[in-house]
C-alpha positions as CSV (number, residue, x, y, z in Angstrom):
1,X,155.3,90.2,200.9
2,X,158.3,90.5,203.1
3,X,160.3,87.6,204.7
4,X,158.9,86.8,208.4
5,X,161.8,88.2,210.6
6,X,162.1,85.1,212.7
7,X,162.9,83.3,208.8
8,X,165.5,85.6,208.2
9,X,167.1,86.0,211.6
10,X,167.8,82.0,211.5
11,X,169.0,82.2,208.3
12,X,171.4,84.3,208.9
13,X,172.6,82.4,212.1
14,X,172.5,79.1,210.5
15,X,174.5,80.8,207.6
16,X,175.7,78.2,205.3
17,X,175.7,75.5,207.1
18,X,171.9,75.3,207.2
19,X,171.9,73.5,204.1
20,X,174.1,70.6,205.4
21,X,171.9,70.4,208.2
22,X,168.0,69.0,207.9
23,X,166.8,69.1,210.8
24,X,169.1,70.7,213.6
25,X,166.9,71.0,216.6
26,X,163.2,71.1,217.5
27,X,160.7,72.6,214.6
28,X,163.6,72.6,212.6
29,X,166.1,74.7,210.9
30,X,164.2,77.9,211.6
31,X,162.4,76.7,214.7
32,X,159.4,77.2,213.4
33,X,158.1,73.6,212.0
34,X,159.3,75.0,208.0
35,X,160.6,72.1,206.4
36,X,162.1,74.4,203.0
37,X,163.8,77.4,203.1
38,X,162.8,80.7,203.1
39,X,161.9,82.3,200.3
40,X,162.7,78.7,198.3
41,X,160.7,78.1,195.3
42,X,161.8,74.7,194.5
43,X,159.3,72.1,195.9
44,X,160.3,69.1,198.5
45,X,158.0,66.6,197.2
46,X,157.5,65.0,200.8
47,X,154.9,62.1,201.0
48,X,151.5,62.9,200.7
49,X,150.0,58.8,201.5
50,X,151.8,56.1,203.5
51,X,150.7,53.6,205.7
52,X,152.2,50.7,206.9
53,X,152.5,48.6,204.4
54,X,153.3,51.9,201.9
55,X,156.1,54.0,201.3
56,X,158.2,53.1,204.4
57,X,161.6,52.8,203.4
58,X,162.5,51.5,207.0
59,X,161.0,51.0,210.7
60,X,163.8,50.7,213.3
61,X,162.2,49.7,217.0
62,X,163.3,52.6,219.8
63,X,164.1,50.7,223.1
64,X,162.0,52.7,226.5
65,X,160.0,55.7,225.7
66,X,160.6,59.4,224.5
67,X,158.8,62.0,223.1
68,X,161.5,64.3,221.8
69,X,161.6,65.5,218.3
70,X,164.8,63.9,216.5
71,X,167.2,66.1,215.0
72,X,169.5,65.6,211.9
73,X,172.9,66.3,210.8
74,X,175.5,64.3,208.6
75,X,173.2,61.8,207.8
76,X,172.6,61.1,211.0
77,X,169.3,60.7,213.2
78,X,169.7,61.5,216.8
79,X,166.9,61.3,219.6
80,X,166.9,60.4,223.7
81,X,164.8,57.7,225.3
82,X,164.8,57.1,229.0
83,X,163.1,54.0,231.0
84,X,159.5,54.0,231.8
85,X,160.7,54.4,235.5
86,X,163.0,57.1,234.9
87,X,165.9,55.4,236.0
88,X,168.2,55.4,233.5
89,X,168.9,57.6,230.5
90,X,169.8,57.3,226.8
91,X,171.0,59.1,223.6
92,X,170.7,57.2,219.7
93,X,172.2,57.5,216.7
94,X,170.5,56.3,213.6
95,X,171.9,55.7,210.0
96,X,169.6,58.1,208.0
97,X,169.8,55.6,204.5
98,X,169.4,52.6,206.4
99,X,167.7,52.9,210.2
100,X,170.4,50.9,211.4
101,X,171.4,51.7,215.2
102,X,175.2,53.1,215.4
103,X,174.9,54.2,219.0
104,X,172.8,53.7,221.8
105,X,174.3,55.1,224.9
106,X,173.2,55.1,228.2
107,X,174.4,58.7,229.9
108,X,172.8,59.0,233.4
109,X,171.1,56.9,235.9
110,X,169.0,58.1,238.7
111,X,168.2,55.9,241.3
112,X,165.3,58.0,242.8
113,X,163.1,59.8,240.1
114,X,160.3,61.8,241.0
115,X,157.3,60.0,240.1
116,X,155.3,61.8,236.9
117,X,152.7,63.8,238.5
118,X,150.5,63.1,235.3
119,X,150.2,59.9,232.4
120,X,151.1,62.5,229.3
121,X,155.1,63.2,229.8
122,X,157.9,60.7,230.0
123,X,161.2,61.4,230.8
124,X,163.1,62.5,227.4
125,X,160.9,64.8,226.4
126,X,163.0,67.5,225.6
127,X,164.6,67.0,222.3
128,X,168.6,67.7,221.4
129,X,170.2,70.0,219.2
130,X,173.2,69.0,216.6
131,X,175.8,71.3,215.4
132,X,178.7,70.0,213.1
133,X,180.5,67.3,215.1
134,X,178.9,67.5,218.1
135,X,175.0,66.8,219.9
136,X,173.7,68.0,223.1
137,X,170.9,66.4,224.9
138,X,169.4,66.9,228.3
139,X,166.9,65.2,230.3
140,X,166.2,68.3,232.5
141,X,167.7,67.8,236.0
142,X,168.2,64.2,235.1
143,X,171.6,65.2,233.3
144,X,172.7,67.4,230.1
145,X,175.5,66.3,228.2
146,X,177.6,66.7,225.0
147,X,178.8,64.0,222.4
148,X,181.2,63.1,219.6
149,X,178.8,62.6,216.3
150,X,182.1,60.6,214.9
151,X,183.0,58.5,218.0
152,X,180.0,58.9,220.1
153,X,182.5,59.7,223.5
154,X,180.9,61.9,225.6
155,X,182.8,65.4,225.7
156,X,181.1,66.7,229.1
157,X,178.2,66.1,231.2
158,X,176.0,68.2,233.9
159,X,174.2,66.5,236.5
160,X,173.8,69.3,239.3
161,X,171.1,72.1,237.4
162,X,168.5,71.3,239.8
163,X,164.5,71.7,239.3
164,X,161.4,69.8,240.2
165,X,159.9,69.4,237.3
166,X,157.5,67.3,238.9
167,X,155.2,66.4,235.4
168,X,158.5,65.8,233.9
169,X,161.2,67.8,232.4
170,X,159.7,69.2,228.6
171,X,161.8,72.3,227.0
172,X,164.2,71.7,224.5
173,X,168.2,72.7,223.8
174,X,168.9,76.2,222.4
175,X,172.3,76.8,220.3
176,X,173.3,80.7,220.3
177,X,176.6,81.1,218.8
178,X,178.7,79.7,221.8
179,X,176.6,78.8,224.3
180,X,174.2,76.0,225.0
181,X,170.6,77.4,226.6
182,X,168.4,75.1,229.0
183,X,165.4,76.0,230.2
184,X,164.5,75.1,233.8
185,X,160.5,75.8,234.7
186,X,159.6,73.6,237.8
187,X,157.5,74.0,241.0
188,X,160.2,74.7,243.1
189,X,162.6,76.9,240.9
190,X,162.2,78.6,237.2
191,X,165.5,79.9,235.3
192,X,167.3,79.8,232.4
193,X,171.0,79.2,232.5
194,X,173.6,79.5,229.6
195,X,176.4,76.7,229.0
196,X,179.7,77.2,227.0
197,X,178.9,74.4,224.7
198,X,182.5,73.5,224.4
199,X,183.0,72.5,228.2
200,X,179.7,72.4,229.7
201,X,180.8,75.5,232.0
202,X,178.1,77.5,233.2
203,X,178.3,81.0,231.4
204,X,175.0,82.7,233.2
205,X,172.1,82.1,234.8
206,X,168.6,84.2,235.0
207,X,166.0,83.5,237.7
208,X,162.5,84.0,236.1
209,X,160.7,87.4,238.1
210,X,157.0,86.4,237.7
211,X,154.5,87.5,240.5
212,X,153.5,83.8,241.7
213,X,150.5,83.4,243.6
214,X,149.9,80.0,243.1
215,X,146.1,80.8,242.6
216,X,143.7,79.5,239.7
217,X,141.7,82.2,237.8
218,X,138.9,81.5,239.7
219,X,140.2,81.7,243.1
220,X,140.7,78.2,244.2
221,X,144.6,76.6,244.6
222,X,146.6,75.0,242.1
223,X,147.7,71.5,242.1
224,X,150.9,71.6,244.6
225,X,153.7,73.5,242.0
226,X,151.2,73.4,238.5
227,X,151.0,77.3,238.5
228,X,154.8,77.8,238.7
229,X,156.1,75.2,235.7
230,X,156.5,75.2,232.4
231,X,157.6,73.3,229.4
232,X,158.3,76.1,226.6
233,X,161.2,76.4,224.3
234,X,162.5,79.8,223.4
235,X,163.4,81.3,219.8
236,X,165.6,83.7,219.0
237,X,164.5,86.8,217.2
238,X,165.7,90.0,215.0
239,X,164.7,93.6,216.8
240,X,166.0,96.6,216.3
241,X,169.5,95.8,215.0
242,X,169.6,93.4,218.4
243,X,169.0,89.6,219.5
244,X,166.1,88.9,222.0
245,X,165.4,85.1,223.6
246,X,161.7,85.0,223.5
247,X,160.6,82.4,226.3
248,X,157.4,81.7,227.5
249,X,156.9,80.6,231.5
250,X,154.2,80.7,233.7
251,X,152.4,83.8,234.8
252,X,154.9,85.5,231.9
253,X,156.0,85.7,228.4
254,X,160.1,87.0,228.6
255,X,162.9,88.3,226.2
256,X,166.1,88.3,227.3
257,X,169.7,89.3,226.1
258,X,171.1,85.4,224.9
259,X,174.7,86.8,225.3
260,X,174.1,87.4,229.2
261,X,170.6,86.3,230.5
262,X,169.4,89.9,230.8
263,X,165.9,90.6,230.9
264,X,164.5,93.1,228.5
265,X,160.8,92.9,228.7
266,X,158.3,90.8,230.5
267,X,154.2,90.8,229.6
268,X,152.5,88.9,232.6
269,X,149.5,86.6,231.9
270,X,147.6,84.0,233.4
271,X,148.9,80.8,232.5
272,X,151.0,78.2,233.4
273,X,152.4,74.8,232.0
274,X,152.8,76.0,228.6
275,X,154.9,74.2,225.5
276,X,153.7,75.3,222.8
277,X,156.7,77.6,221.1
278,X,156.7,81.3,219.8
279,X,156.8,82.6,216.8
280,X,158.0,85.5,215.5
281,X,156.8,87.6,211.7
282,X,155.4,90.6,210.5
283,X,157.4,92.7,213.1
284,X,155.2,90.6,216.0
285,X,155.7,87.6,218.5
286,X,153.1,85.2,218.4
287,X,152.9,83.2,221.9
288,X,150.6,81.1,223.5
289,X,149.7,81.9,227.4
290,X,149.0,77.7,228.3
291,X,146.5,76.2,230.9
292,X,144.5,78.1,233.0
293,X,143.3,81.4,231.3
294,X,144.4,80.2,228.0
295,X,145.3,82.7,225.2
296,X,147.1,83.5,222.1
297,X,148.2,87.1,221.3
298,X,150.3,88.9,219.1
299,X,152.6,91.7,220.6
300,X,154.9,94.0,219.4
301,X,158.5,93.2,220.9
302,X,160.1,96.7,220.6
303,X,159.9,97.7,224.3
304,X,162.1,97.2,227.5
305,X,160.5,96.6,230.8
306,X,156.5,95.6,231.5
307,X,154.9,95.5,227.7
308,X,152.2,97.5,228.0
309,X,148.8,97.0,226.7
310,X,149.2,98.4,223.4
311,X,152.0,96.8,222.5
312,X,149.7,93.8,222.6
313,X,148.0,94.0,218.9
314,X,145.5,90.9,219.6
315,X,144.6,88.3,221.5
316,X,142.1,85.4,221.7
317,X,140.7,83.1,224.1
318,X,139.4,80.3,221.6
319,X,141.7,77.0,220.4
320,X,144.6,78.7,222.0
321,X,147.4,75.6,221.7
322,X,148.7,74.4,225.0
323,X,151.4,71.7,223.9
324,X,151.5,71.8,219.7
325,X,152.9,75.0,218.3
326,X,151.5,77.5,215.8
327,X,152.4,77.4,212.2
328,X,153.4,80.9,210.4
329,X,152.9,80.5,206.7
330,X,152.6,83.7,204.8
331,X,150.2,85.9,206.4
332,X,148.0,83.0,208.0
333,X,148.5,81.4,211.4
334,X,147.4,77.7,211.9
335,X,146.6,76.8,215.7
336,X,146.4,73.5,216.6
337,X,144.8,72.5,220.1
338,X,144.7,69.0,222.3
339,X,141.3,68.5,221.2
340,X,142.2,68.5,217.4
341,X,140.6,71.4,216.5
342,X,142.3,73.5,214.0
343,X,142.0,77.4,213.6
344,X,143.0,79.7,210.7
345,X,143.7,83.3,211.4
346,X,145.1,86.5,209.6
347,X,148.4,86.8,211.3
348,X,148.1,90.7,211.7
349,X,144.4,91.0,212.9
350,X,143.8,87.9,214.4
351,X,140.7,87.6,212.3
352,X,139.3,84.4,211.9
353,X,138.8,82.4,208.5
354,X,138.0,79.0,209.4
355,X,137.7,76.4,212.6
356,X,137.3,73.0,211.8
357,X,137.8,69.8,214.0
358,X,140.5,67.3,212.0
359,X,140.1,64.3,214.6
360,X,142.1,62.8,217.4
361,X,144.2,64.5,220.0
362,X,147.4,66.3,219.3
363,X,150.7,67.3,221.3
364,X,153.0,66.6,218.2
365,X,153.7,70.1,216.6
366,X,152.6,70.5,212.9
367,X,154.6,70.8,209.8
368,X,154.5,73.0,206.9
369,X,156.0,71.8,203.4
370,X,154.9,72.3,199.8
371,X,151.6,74.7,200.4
372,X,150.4,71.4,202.8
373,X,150.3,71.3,206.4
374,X,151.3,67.6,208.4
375,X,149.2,67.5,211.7
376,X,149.9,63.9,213.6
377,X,147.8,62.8,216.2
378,X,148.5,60.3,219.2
379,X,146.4,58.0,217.7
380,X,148.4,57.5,215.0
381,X,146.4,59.5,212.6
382,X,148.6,61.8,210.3
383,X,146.1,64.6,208.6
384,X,147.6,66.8,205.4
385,X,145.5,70.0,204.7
386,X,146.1,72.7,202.1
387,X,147.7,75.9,204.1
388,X,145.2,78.4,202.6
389,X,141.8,80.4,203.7
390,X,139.7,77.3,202.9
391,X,139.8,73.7,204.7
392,X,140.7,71.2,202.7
393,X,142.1,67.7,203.4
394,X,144.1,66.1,200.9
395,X,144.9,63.3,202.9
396,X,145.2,61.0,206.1
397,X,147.2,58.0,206.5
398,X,148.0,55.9,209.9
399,X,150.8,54.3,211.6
400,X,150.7,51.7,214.7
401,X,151.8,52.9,218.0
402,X,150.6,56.7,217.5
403,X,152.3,60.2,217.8
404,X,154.1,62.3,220.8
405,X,157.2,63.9,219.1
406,X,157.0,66.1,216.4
407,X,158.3,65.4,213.2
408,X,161.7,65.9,211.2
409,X,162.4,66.0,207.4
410,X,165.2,64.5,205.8
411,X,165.1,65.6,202.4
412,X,162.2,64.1,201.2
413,X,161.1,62.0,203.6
414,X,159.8,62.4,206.6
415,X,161.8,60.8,209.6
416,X,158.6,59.9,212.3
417,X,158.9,59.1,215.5
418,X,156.0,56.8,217.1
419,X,155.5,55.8,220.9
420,X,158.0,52.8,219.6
421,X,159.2,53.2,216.3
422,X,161.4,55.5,214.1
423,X,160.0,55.5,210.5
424,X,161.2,57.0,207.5
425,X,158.4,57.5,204.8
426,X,159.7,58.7,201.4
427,X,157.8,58.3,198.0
428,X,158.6,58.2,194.4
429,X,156.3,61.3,194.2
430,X,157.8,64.3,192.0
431,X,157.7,67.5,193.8
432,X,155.0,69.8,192.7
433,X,152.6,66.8,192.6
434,X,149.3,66.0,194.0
435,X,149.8,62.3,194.8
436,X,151.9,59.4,195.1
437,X,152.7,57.1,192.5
């Protein structure tokens, strides 16, 4: 069986330097939550038990609150954190051997936030990205900004990309080739804009074109702005000898042109606040649609303009993923909603091979590794299943404070990020193994 495009097309981008990096940006290396290469036989031989007591080769306290994914580079751990309040705004480095804090800088303060329309976000949501040398993080209108990894001096900063994101700001940082991609869905404005990553300067800048009517499905009117926002981070993806941005918003699913904002094609749906991210394989994006008329489909992305029905190969209505995003393993999809139900599907059909409820509530996206798949739930459950056409669960293990951010690999171990802690969990298990010793 063939390479999933999306696979490839990182690989080639990352080049060689994906193999200095673990975990460069959110759901990893090829943005879509594999921890090992692909087409790599050799296993990882991440944890399979841990708890609290076990297998936690360090637990470093994160001062405030965040919920973005850290990323890896250098032996280095970075991730934001921001005050409860939303007043002031932070960027950490962690020592990957030893948790130890190197840097914990405060980059913005605001001295009016807009109040969280809801008790889910926080205010560093969205997680960085890390290239050799240097990390970007943002905090949405809050502030974007670009540091040293060696002295930890900030090399430029952006404080005037305005949006209301009103439930607070949730898409993460792009990299392609030279420019730095935000993502800007609130309820007053919804747009994408394109940074030269060396200076901060703004290169482009793409309004979204949905048809907004601010209406629910069934008639009635949407929460002041819900209908217009979104929280969804794009990929990048390999079509016809060209490079399409795949981004999902409210009321539409985009591609654009990454070299100059264009947009290429546009396939309107009913939803709106999604952040669950795309996926791209077997010649098809695979996107979630987000609250309101919630779906998953599977569409064929060679087309320019409105995507017309039957470029749209299947769809579904049931356990479509609203904040965790799909896992693409093979020719099975894995859907993981809020509720922690988990759906297995034939990536091509959309044919079902088993539903089964796991426990818990989820936003933390899952990981795949070693034929297992690592669900983690905000309760501070962590579930591992086989990634086959049977459920099976080969394990569950807990930690305190309970998960938001999805995870990163270093290695292998597995760098975790609860409500207040950064863990790493390693074992002395040998790769291609069933348990821990």
């Amino acid at each position: 069986m063939s390479l999933p495009h999306q696979l490839i097309l990182g690989f080639l981008l990352l080049g060689a330097s994906v193999a200095q990096a673990d975990w460069p940006e959110y759901r990893g290396p090829w943005a879509n939550g594999h921890a090992a290469a692909p087409g790599d036989p050799k296993p990882l031989g991440l944890p399979l038990a841990w708890s609290e007591t076990e297998h936690v080769q360090w637990k470093t306290p994160i001062p405030e609150r965040g919920w973005s994914t850290p990323v890896i580079w250098d032996r280095q751990i970075w991730l934001t954190a921001a005050t409860e309040d939303g007043r002031d705004f932070s960027a950490l480095c962690v020592e990957a051997e030893t948790g130890k804090v190197l840097c914990n800088e405060k980059l913005f303060h605001c001295a009016t936030p807009e109040v969280l329309g809801n008790s889910v976000n926080c205010y560093a949501s969205p997680s960085p990205v890390i290239e050799p040398g240097r990390v970007f993080v943002h905090f949405g209108s809050y502030g974007t900004a670009c540091l040293d990894t060696k002295d930890f001096k900030v090399l430029w900063q952006r404080t005037d990309l305005p949006c209301r994101h009103f439930r607070g700001p949730g898409s993460s940082l792009v990299l392609f080739k030279e420019l730095l991609i935000l993502t800007m869905d609130g309820i007053d404005v919804q747009y994408l804009v394109a940074l030269d990553k060396q200076t901060g300067r703004t290169v482009w800048k793409t309004d979204r074109t949905a048809d907004w009517n601010d209406l629910l499905p069934d008639g009635q009117p949407a929460r002041a702005g819900d209908m217009r926002k979104a929280f969804c981070t794009p990929i990048f993806i390999d079509v016809a000898g060209g490079t399409q941005m795949v981004s999902v918003g409210s009321k539409a699913a985009y591609a654009y042109d990454p070299a100059n904002g264009r947009e290429l094609w546009k396939l309107k749906t009913e939803g709106h606040s999604i952040a669950s991210r795309p996926l791209y394989g077997h010649g098809l994006v695979f996107l979630a649609t987000g609250s309101g008329k919630s779906e998953f489909l599977a569409l064929h992305p060679e087309v320019r303009g409105e995507v017309p029905g039957s470029n749209v190969v299947w769809r579904t209505t049931r356990g479509a993923p609203k904040m965790a995003s799909p896992l693409l393993v093979d020719d099975l999809l894995f859907l993981l909603a809020e509720n922690g139900v988990m759906r297995c599907l034939e990536a091509t059909t959309g044919n079902e091979f088993w539903q089964e409820r796991i426990g818990g509530e989820y936003y933390a996206s899952p990981l795949y590794a070693d034929g297992l798949i690592y669900c983690f739930s905000q309760e501070g459950k962590a579930t591992v299943l086989k990634a086959g056409r049977k459920f099976e669960i080969m394990a569950t293990n807990t930690l305190a404070d309970g998960f938001m951010a999805s995870p990163a690999v270093d290695g292998r171990a597995l760098i975790l990020r609860t409500r207040k802690h950064l863990y790493r969990i390693a074992s002395d298990r040998s790769p291609g193994t069933d348990g821990d010793k």
